[in-house]
VEXMILO-178344 format. One line per 3 residues: number of its first residue (from 0); their letters; for each residue x, y, z negated of N, C-alpha, C. Coordinates in steps of 0.1 Angstrom, whole numbers, plus 5000, padded with zeros to 4 digits. Layout:
% residues N
NUM) a) X/Y/Z/X/Y/Z/X/Y/Z; ...
% end
This chain:
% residues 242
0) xxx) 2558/6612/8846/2560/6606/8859/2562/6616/8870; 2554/6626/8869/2556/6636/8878/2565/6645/8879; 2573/6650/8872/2590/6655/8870/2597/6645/8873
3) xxx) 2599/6631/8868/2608/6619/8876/2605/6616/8885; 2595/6616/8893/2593/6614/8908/2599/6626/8915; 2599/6634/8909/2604/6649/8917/2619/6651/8914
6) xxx) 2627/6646/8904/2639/6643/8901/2643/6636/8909; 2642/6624/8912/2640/6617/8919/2642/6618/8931; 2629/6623/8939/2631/6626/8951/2643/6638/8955
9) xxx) 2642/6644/8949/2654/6654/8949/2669/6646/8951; 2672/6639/8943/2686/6634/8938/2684/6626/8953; 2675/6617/8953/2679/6605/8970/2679/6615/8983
12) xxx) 2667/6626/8980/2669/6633/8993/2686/6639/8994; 2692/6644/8987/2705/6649/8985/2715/6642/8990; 2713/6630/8987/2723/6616/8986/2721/6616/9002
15) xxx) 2710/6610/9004/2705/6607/9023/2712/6618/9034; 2707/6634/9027/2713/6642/9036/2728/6641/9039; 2730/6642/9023/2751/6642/9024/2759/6632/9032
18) xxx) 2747/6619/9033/2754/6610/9036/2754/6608/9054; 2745/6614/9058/2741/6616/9072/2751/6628/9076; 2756/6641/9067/2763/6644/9072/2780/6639/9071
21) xxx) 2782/6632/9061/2794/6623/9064/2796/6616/9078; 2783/6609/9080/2786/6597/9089/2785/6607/9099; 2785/6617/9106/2785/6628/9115/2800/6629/9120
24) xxx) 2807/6627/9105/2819/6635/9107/2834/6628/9106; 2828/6616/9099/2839/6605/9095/2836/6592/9100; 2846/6582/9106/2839/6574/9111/2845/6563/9096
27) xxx) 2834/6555/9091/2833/6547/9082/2837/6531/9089; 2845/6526/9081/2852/6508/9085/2842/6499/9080; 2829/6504/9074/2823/6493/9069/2806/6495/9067
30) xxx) 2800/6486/9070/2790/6489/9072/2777/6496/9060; 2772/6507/9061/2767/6514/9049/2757/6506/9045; 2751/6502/9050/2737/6496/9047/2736/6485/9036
33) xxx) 2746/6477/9040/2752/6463/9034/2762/6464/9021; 2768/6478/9018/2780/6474/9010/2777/6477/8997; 2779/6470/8988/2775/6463/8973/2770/6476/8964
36) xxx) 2781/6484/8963/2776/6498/8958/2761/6507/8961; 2762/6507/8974/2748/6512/8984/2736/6499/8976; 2736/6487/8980/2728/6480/8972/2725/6479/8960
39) xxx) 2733/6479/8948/2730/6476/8940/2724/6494/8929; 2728/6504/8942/2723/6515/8938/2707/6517/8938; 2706/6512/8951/2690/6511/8957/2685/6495/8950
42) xxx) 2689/6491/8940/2677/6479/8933/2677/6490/8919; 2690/6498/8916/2687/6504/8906/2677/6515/8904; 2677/6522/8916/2667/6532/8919/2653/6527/8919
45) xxx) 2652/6512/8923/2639/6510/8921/2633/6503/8905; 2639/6501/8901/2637/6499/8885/2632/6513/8880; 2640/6525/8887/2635/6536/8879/2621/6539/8884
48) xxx) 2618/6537/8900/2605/6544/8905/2594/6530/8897; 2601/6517/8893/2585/6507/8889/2587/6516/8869; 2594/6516/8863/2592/6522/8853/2587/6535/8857
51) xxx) 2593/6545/8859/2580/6557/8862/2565/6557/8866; 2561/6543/8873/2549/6540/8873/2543/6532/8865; 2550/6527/8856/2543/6519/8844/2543/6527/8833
54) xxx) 2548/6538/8832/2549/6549/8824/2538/6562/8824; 2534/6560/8839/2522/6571/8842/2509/6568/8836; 2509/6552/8833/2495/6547/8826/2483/6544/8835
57) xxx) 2489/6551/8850/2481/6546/8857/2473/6532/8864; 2465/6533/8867/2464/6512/8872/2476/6509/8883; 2476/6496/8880/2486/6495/8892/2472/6494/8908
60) xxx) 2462/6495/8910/2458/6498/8926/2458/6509/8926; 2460/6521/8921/2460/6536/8924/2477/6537/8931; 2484/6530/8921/2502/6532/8927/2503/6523/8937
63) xxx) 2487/6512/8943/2491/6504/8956/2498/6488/8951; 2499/6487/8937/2511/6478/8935/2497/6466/8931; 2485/6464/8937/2474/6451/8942/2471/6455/8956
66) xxx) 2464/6439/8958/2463/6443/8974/2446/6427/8973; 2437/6436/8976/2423/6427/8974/2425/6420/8988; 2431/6422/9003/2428/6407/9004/2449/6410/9014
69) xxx) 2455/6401/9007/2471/6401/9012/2470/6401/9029; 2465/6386/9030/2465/6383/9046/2462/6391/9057; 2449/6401/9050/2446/6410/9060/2458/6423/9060
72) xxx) 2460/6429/9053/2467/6436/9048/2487/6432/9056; 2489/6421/9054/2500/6417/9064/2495/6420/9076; 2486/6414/9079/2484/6415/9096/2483/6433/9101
75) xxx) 2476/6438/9090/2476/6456/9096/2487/6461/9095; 2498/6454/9087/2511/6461/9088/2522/6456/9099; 2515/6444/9100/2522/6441/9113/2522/6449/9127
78) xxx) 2508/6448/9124/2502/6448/9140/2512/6466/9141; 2507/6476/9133/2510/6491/9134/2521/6493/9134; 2534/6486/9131/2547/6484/9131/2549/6480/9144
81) xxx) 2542/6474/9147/2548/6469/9163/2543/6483/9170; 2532/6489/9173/2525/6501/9177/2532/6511/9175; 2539/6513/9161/2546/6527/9159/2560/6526/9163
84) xxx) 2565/6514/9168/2577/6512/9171/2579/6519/9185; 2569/6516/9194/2569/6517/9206/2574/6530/9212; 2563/6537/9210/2571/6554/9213/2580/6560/9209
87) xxx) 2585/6555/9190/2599/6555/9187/2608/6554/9197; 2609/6541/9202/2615/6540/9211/2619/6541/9220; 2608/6543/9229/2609/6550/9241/2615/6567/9245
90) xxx) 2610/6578/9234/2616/6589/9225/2627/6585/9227; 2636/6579/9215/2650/6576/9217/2657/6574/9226; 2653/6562/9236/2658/6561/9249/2660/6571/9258
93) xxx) 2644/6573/9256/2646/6589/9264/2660/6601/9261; 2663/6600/9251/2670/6610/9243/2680/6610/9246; 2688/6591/9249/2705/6591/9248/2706/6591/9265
96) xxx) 2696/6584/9276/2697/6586/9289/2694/6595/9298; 2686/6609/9292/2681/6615/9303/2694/6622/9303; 2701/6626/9317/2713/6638/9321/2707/6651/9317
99) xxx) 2693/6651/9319/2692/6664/9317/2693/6675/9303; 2690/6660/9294/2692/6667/9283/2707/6668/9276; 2716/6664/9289/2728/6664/9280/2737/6672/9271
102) xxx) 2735/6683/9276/2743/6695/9266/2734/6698/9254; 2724/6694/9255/2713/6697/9236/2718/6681/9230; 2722/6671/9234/2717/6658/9236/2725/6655/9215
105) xxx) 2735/6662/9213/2741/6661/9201/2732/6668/9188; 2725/6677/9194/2713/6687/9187/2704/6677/9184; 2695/6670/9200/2684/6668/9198/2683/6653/9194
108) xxx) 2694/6644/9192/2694/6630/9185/2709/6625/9182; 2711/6623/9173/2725/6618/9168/2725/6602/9165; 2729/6595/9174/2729/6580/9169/2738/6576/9159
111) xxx) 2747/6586/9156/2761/6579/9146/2751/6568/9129; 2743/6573/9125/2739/6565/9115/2731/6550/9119; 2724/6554/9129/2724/6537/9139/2731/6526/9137
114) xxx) 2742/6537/9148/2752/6527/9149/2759/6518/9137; 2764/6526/9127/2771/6526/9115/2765/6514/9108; 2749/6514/9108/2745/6500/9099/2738/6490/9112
117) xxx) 2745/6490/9121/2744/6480/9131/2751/6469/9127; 2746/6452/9130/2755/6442/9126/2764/6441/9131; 2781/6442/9129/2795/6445/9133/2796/6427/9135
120) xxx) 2795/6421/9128/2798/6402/9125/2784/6397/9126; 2786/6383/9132/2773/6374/9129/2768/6369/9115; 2779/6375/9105/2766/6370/9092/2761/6385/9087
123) xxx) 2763/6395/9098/2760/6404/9094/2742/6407/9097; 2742/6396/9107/2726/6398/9115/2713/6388/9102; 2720/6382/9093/2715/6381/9080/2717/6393/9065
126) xxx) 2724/6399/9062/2726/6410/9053/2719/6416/9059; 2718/6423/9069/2713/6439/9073/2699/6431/9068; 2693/6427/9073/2675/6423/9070/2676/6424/9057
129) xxx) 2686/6419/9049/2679/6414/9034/2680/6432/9030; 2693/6436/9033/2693/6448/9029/2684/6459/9032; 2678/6457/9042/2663/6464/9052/2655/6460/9040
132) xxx) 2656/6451/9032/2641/6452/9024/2642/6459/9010; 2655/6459/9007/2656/6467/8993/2653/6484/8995; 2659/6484/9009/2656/6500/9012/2645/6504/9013
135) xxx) 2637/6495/9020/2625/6497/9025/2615/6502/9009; 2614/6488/9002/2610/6489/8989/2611/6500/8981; 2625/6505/8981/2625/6521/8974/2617/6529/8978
138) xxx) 2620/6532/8994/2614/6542/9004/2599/6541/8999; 2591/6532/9004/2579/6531/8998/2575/6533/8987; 2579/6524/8971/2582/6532/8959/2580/6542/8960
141) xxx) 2592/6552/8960/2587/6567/8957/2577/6573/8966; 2581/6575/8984/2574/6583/8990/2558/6580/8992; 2552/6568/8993/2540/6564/8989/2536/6560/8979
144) xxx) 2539/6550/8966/2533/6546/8957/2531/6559/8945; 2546/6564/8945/2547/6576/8934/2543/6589/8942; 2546/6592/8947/2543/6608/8958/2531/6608/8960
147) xxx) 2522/6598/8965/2511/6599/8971/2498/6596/8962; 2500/6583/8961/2492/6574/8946/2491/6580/8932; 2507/6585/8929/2506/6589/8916/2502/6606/8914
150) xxx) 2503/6608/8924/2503/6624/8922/2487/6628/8925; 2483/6624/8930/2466/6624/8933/2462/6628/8920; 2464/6626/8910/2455/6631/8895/2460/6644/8894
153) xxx) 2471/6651/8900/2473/6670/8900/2466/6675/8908; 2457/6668/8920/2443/6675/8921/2434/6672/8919; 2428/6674/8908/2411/6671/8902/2404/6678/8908
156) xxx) 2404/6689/8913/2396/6697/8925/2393/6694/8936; 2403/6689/8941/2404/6680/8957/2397/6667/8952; 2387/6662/8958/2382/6651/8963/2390/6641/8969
159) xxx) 2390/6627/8965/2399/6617/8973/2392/6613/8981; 2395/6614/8996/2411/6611/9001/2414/6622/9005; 2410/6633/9003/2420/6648/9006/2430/6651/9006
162) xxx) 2432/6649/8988/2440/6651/8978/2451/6643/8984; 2453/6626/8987/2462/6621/8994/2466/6623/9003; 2457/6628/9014/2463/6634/9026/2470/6643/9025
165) xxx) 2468/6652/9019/2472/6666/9014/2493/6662/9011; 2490/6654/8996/2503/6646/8995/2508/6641/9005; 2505/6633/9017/2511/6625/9024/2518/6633/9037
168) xxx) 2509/6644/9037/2514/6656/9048/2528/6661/9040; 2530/6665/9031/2537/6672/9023/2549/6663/9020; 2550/6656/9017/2560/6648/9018/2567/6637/9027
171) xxx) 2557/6638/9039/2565/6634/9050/2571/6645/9059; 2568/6657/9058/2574/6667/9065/2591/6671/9051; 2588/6664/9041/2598/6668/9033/2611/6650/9035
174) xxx) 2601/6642/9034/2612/6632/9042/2620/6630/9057; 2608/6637/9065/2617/6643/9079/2628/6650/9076; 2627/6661/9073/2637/6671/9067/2653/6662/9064
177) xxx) 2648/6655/9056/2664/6649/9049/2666/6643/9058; 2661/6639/9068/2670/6630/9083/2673/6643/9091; 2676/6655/9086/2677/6664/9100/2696/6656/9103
180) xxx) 2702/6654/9099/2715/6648/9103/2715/6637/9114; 2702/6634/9119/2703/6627/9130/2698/6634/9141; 2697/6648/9145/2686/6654/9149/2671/6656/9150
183) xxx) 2668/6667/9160/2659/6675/9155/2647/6660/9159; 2647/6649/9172/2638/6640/9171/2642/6633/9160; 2652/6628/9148/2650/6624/9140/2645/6629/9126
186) xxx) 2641/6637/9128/2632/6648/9117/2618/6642/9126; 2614/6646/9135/2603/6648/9141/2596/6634/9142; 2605/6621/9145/2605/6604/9144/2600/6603/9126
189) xxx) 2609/6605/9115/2605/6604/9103/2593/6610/9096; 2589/6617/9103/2581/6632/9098/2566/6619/9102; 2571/6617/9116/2551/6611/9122/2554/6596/9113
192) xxx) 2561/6593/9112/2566/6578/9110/2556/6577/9092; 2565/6583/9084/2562/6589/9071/2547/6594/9071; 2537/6601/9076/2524/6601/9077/2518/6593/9082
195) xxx) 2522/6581/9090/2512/6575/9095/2518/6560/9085; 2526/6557/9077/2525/6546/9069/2517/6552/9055; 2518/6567/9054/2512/6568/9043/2500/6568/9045
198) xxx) 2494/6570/9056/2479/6568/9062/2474/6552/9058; 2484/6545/9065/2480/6535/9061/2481/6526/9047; 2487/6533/9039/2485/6531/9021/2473/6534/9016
201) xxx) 2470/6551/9021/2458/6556/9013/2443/6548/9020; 2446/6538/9035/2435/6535/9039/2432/6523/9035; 2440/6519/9031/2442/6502/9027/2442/6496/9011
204) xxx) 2447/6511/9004/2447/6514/8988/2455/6502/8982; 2468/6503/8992/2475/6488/8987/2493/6492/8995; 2499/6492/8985/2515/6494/8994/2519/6482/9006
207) xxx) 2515/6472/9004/2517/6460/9012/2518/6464/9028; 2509/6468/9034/2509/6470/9048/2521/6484/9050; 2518/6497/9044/2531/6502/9046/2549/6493/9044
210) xxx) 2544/6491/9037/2560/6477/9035/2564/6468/9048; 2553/6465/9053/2557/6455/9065/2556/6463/9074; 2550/6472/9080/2553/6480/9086/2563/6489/9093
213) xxx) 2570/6491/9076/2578/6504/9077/2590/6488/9074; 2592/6481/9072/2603/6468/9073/2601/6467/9089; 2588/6460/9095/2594/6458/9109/2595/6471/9120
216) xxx) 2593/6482/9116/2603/6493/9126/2617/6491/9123; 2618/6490/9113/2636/6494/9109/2640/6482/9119; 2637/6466/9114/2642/6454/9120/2641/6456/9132
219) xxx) 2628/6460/9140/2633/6459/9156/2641/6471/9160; 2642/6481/9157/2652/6492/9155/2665/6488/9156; 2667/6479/9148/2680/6474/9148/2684/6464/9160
222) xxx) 2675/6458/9163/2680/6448/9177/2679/6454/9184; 2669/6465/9188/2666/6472/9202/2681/6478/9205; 2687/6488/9192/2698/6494/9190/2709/6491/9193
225) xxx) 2709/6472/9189/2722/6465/9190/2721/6459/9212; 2712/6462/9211/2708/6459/9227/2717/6471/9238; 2713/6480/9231/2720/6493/9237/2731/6502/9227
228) xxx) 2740/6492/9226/2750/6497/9218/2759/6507/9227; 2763/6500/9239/2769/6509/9249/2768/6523/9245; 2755/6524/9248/2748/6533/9255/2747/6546/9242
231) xxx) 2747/6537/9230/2752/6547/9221/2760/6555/9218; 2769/6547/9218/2784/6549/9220/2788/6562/9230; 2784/6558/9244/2789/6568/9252/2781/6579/9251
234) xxx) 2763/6583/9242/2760/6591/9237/2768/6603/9228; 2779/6596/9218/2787/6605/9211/2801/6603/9213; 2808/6597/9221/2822/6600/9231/2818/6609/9237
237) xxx) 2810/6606/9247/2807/6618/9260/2794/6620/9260; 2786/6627/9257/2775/6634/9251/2771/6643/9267; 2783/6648/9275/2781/6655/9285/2772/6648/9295
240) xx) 2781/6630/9297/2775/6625/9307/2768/6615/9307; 2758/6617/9293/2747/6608/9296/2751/6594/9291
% end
Protein backbone atom coordinates (compact mmCIF):
# COMPACT_ATOMS: atom_id res chain seq x y z
CA UNK A 1 0.00 0.00 0.00
CA UNK A 2 2.72 2.22 0.71
CA UNK A 3 4.66 2.23 -2.77
CA UNK A 4 1.07 2.51 -4.48
CA UNK A 5 0.10 5.36 -2.57
CA UNK A 6 3.48 6.94 -3.49
CA UNK A 7 3.09 5.74 -7.22
CA UNK A 8 0.28 7.14 -7.07
CA UNK A 9 0.67 10.24 -5.77
CA UNK A 10 3.48 10.81 -8.05
CA UNK A 11 1.60 9.88 -11.34
CA UNK A 12 -1.64 12.49 -10.28
CA UNK A 13 0.78 15.05 -8.88
CA UNK A 14 2.45 14.99 -12.60
CA UNK A 15 -0.87 14.85 -14.43
CA UNK A 16 -2.25 18.03 -12.12
CA UNK A 17 1.09 19.92 -12.72
CA UNK A 18 1.24 19.27 -16.65
CA UNK A 19 -2.14 20.11 -16.84
CA UNK A 20 -2.07 23.45 -15.00
CA UNK A 21 0.69 24.18 -17.13
CA UNK A 22 -1.25 23.49 -20.38
CA UNK A 23 -4.16 25.50 -19.28
CA UNK A 24 -1.54 28.51 -18.78
CA UNK A 25 -0.67 28.24 -22.24
CA UNK A 26 -3.52 26.94 -24.43
CA UNK A 27 -6.77 28.06 -24.34
CA UNK A 28 -9.02 24.79 -24.17
CA UNK A 29 -12.97 24.78 -26.01
CA UNK A 30 -14.19 22.60 -23.43
CA UNK A 31 -14.62 22.36 -20.13
CA UNK A 32 -11.81 20.13 -18.11
CA UNK A 33 -13.57 19.30 -15.20
CA UNK A 34 -16.67 17.78 -16.87
CA UNK A 35 -15.19 15.90 -20.00
CA UNK A 36 -15.76 12.08 -19.98
CA UNK A 37 -12.07 11.14 -20.25
CA UNK A 38 -11.12 13.50 -17.08
CA UNK A 39 -14.13 11.62 -15.33
CA UNK A 40 -13.98 8.43 -15.95
CA UNK A 41 -10.09 8.64 -15.26
CA UNK A 42 -10.75 10.04 -11.76
CA UNK A 43 -13.66 7.06 -10.85
CA UNK A 44 -10.76 4.88 -12.13
CA UNK A 45 -8.15 6.26 -9.96
CA UNK A 46 -10.39 5.84 -7.20
CA UNK A 47 -10.92 2.13 -7.46
CA UNK A 48 -7.20 1.99 -7.25
CA UNK A 49 -6.79 4.21 -3.92
CA UNK A 50 -10.19 1.86 -2.29
CA UNK A 51 -8.19 -1.32 -3.43
CA UNK A 52 -4.88 -0.16 -1.98
CA UNK A 53 -6.72 0.30 1.20
CA UNK A 54 -8.42 -2.91 1.30
CA UNK A 55 -5.07 -4.36 0.55
CA UNK A 56 -3.23 -2.66 3.45
CA UNK A 57 -5.31 -4.94 5.84
CA UNK A 58 -5.83 -2.13 7.66
CA UNK A 59 -9.48 -1.41 9.53
CA UNK A 60 -11.45 0.70 7.56
CA UNK A 61 -11.58 3.68 10.78
CA UNK A 62 -7.79 4.00 10.67
CA UNK A 63 -8.31 4.86 6.54
CA UNK A 64 -11.41 7.10 7.96
CA UNK A 65 -13.77 5.01 5.70
CA UNK A 66 -16.45 4.76 9.36
CA UNK A 67 -17.74 7.65 10.88
CA UNK A 68 -19.33 6.92 14.76
CA UNK A 69 -21.74 9.57 14.63
CA UNK A 70 -22.45 10.90 10.52
CA UNK A 71 -24.73 13.89 11.50
CA UNK A 72 -22.28 15.41 13.63
CA UNK A 73 -19.47 14.85 11.41
CA UNK A 74 -21.58 16.58 8.39
CA UNK A 75 -22.25 19.51 10.34
CA UNK A 76 -18.17 19.96 11.26
CA UNK A 77 -17.58 19.72 7.72
CA UNK A 78 -19.96 22.07 6.86
CA UNK A 79 -19.64 24.52 9.24
CA UNK A 80 -15.28 24.60 8.49
CA UNK A 81 -15.90 24.75 4.78
CA UNK A 82 -17.89 27.70 5.02
CA UNK A 83 -14.94 29.20 7.57
CA UNK A 84 -12.07 28.08 5.26
CA UNK A 85 -13.75 29.49 2.31
CA UNK A 86 -13.76 32.91 3.67
CA UNK A 87 -10.17 34.11 3.63
CA UNK A 88 -9.74 31.98 0.45
CA UNK A 89 -11.56 34.29 -0.80
CA UNK A 90 -11.05 37.31 0.17
CA UNK A 91 -6.95 36.40 -0.64
CA UNK A 92 -8.07 35.89 -4.17
CA UNK A 93 -10.04 38.90 -4.54
CA UNK A 94 -7.44 40.65 -3.04
CA UNK A 95 -5.12 39.22 -5.67
CA UNK A 96 -7.01 39.87 -9.13
CA UNK A 97 -8.11 43.71 -7.77
CA UNK A 98 -5.45 45.31 -5.98
CA UNK A 99 -3.44 47.82 -8.83
CA UNK A 100 -0.79 47.55 -6.83
CA UNK A 101 0.00 44.23 -7.22
CA UNK A 102 -0.33 44.34 -10.83
CA UNK A 103 2.95 43.72 -12.50
CA UNK A 104 3.56 40.35 -9.90
CA UNK A 105 -0.28 39.82 -10.39
CA UNK A 106 0.54 36.84 -13.21
CA UNK A 107 3.31 35.38 -10.63
CA UNK A 108 1.32 35.78 -7.63
CA UNK A 109 -2.30 34.14 -8.85
CA UNK A 110 -3.25 32.77 -12.15
CA UNK A 111 -7.06 32.34 -12.56
CA UNK A 112 -6.83 30.50 -16.08
CA UNK A 113 -7.68 26.96 -14.36
CA UNK A 114 -10.83 28.75 -12.62
CA UNK A 115 -11.98 29.95 -15.26
CA UNK A 116 -11.60 26.82 -17.55
CA UNK A 117 -13.90 24.60 -15.26
CA UNK A 118 -16.36 27.38 -14.76
CA UNK A 119 -20.01 26.49 -15.98
CA UNK A 120 -19.86 27.84 -19.88
CA UNK A 121 -23.98 26.40 -20.35
CA UNK A 122 -26.87 26.04 -17.91
CA UNK A 123 -26.73 22.31 -17.68
CA UNK A 124 -23.32 22.91 -17.04
CA UNK A 125 -24.23 24.42 -13.41
CA UNK A 126 -25.39 20.58 -12.75
CA UNK A 127 -22.22 18.51 -14.21
CA UNK A 128 -19.57 20.68 -12.56
CA UNK A 129 -21.16 19.65 -8.90
CA UNK A 130 -21.54 16.07 -9.74
CA UNK A 131 -18.04 16.20 -11.16
CA UNK A 132 -16.82 18.33 -7.86
CA UNK A 133 -17.56 15.15 -6.07
CA UNK A 134 -15.63 12.46 -7.98
CA UNK A 135 -12.63 14.82 -7.64
CA UNK A 136 -13.14 15.66 -4.39
CA UNK A 137 -13.44 11.74 -3.37
CA UNK A 138 -10.01 10.96 -5.06
CA UNK A 139 -8.42 14.05 -3.49
CA UNK A 140 -9.38 12.80 -0.10
CA UNK A 141 -8.73 9.05 -0.92
CA UNK A 142 -5.28 9.40 -1.38
CA UNK A 143 -4.10 12.69 0.35
CA UNK A 144 -6.03 11.87 3.70
CA UNK A 145 -7.30 8.44 3.90
CA UNK A 146 -3.97 6.73 2.24
CA UNK A 147 -1.18 9.46 3.06
CA UNK A 148 -2.22 10.27 6.31
CA UNK A 149 -4.43 7.16 7.91
CA UNK A 150 -2.45 4.61 6.06
CA UNK A 151 0.95 5.62 6.56
CA UNK A 152 0.81 6.21 10.36
CA UNK A 153 1.96 2.46 10.98
CA UNK A 154 5.78 3.80 9.27
CA UNK A 155 5.94 5.50 12.53
CA UNK A 156 5.90 3.17 15.44
CA UNK A 157 8.08 5.56 17.31
CA UNK A 158 5.99 8.59 16.89
CA UNK A 159 2.98 8.45 19.17
CA UNK A 160 -0.47 9.11 17.54
CA UNK A 161 -1.48 11.98 16.66
CA UNK A 162 2.09 13.14 15.97
CA UNK A 163 2.82 10.69 13.58
CA UNK A 164 -0.42 12.08 11.58
CA UNK A 165 0.46 15.42 11.93
CA UNK A 166 3.73 14.91 10.89
CA UNK A 167 1.99 13.14 7.59
CA UNK A 168 -0.47 15.81 7.16
CA UNK A 169 2.23 18.62 7.23
CA UNK A 170 4.24 16.72 4.58
CA UNK A 171 1.94 16.16 2.21
CA UNK A 172 0.04 19.15 2.14
CA UNK A 173 3.13 21.22 1.54
CA UNK A 174 3.65 18.45 -1.34
CA UNK A 175 -0.02 18.98 -2.60
CA UNK A 176 0.54 22.87 -2.65
CA UNK A 177 3.42 22.38 -4.67
CA UNK A 178 1.57 20.65 -7.69
CA UNK A 179 -0.81 23.81 -7.86
CA UNK A 180 2.32 26.09 -8.22
CA UNK A 181 0.71 26.62 -11.94
CA UNK A 182 -1.85 28.87 -10.46
CA UNK A 183 0.64 30.90 -8.50
CA UNK A 184 2.64 31.38 -5.72
CA UNK A 185 -1.13 32.17 -3.42
CA UNK A 186 -2.23 29.02 -5.05
CA UNK A 187 0.43 26.83 -3.54
CA UNK A 188 0.11 28.88 -0.37
CA UNK A 189 -4.26 28.58 -0.64
CA UNK A 190 -3.69 24.55 -1.20
CA UNK A 191 -0.81 24.06 1.20
CA UNK A 192 -3.28 25.69 4.45
CA UNK A 193 -6.33 24.26 2.76
CA UNK A 194 -4.69 20.56 2.62
CA UNK A 195 -3.60 20.84 6.51
CA UNK A 196 -6.46 22.09 7.92
CA UNK A 197 -8.88 19.24 6.14
CA UNK A 198 -6.41 16.88 7.20
CA UNK A 199 -6.60 18.24 10.72
CA UNK A 200 -9.87 17.69 10.55
CA UNK A 201 -9.70 13.85 9.51
CA UNK A 202 -7.08 13.02 12.11
CA UNK A 203 -9.62 14.98 14.73
CA UNK A 204 -12.64 13.43 13.81
CA UNK A 205 -10.91 9.81 12.74
CA UNK A 206 -13.44 9.74 9.96
CA UNK A 207 -12.97 11.03 6.11
CA UNK A 208 -16.63 12.35 6.07
CA UNK A 209 -16.18 15.95 7.35
CA UNK A 210 -12.99 16.48 5.20
CA UNK A 211 -15.28 15.43 2.11
CA UNK A 212 -17.90 18.05 2.77
CA UNK A 213 -15.66 20.42 3.51
CA UNK A 214 -13.21 20.21 0.96
CA UNK A 215 -16.72 19.58 -1.63
CA UNK A 216 -18.18 22.86 -0.25
CA UNK A 217 -14.96 25.14 -0.86
CA UNK A 218 -14.62 23.99 -4.40
CA UNK A 219 -18.75 24.56 -4.92
CA UNK A 220 -18.74 28.03 -3.46
CA UNK A 221 -15.52 28.61 -5.32
CA UNK A 222 -17.20 28.09 -8.21
CA UNK A 223 -20.17 30.53 -7.86
CA UNK A 224 -18.19 33.15 -6.08
CA UNK A 225 -15.84 32.74 -9.42
CA UNK A 226 -18.74 32.69 -11.88
CA UNK A 227 -19.84 36.04 -9.99
CA UNK A 228 -16.61 37.68 -10.98
CA UNK A 229 -15.96 36.24 -14.16
CA UNK A 230 -15.17 39.68 -15.64
CA UNK A 231 -12.93 40.36 -13.38
CA UNK A 232 -11.03 37.30 -14.21
CA UNK A 233 -10.79 37.62 -17.46
CA UNK A 234 -9.41 41.10 -17.42
CA UNK A 235 -6.93 39.57 -14.78
CA UNK A 236 -5.14 37.58 -17.78
CA UNK A 237 -5.93 40.01 -20.96
CA UNK A 238 -4.55 42.88 -19.06
CA UNK A 239 -2.90 41.76 -15.97
CA UNK A 240 -1.23 45.48 -16.10
CA UNK A 241 -4.56 47.13 -15.20
CA UNK A 242 -6.01 45.39 -12.59
Amino acid sequence: MVAGALGLLVFLGWATYRSGLLLRQVDIPFNVLTAPPEVVFRLALIIVCVGLGLASGLPPARLGWTSTDPALDLLVGLVLGLVLQIPLTLITSWAIRAKALARWRSWLYDPRLVLNILPRHRHQWLTVPLAFIVAVILEELLFRSLLVGGWVAMFPWLPYPASAWLLAGIWAVVFGLVHWPQGVLGVLATTVAGLVLAGLFIARGSLLPPLVAHYEVNLIQIVLAARQREALERAIKSPGQG
